[in-house]
N, C-alpha and C positions, 0 to 999 in steps of 0.2 A: 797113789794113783799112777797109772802109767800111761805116759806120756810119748808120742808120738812128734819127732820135730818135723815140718814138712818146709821144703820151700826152692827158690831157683838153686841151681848149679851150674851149668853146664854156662860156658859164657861170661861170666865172673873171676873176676882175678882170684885167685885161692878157690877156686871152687865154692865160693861164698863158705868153704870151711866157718871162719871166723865166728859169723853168724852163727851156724849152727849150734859149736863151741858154748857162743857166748847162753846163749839159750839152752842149754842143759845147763849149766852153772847155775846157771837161776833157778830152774826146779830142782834141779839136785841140792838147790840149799834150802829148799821149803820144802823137802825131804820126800819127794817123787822119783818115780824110776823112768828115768828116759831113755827114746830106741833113737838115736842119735846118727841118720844115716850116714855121717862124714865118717864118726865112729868106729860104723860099720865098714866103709871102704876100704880105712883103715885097717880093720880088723881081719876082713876076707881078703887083703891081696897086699899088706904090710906097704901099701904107699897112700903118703901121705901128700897130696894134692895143694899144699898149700907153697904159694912160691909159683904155681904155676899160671898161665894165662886162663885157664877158662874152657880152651877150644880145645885141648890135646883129646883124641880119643881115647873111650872107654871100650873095653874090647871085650868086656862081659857085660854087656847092657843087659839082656835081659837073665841074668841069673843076679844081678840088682834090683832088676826090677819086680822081681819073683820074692826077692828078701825084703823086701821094703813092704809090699802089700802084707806079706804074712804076719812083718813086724804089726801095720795098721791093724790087723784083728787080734792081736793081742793086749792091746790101749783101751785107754775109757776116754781117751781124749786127745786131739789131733791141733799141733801148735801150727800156725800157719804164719812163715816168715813173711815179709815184705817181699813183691814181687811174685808173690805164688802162681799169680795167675797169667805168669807168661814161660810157664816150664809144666812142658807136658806130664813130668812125672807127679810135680805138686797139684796140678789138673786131677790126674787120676789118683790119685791119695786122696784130694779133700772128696771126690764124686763119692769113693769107697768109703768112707768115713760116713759121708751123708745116707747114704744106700745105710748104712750097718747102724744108724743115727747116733753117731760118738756125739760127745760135745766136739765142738770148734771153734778154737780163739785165735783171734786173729794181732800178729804186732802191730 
């Protein structure tokens, strides 16, 4: 199954990295494919956001935010960290999820 993490960032010490981290680890070990968007951040601009406060800007928000949704129509299912529902982007992840009817589990 592929798996979709969603949840706050912006605002969060490490970027709530940690979290996101910790939550692939767990489907990656009940042997799921996770779209990991810290991962991702990681992956498209080689910085790794953890150590930092929260608030630094993001100076490609939306070519994140263009990756992130595309990520969502690839899943059959949408993790939803704690705090989801005070970060606009996990707002419109879980809306896009519900529109497209993944499952949705919530920590």
């Amino acid at each position: 199954m592929n798996i979709y993490i969603a949840g706050p960032m912006t605002g969060l010490k490490d970027f709530n990295f940690p979290a996101f981290f910790a939550a692939e680890a767990q489907f990656n070990e009940l042997g799921h494919t996770c779209f990991n968007p810290a991962q991702m951040d990681i992956d498209a601009d080689g910085v790794d956001r953890t150590g930092m406060n929260g608030d630094e800007h993001v100076p490609n928000i939306k070519e994140i935010a263009r990756r992130d949704v595309d990520a969502v129509f690839e899943c059959d299912m949408v993790y939803m960290l704690k705090g989801w529902e005070r970060s606009n982007g996990a707002l419109a992840e879980h809306r896009l999820a519900v529109w497209l009817g993944l499952d949705i589990t919530y920590q």
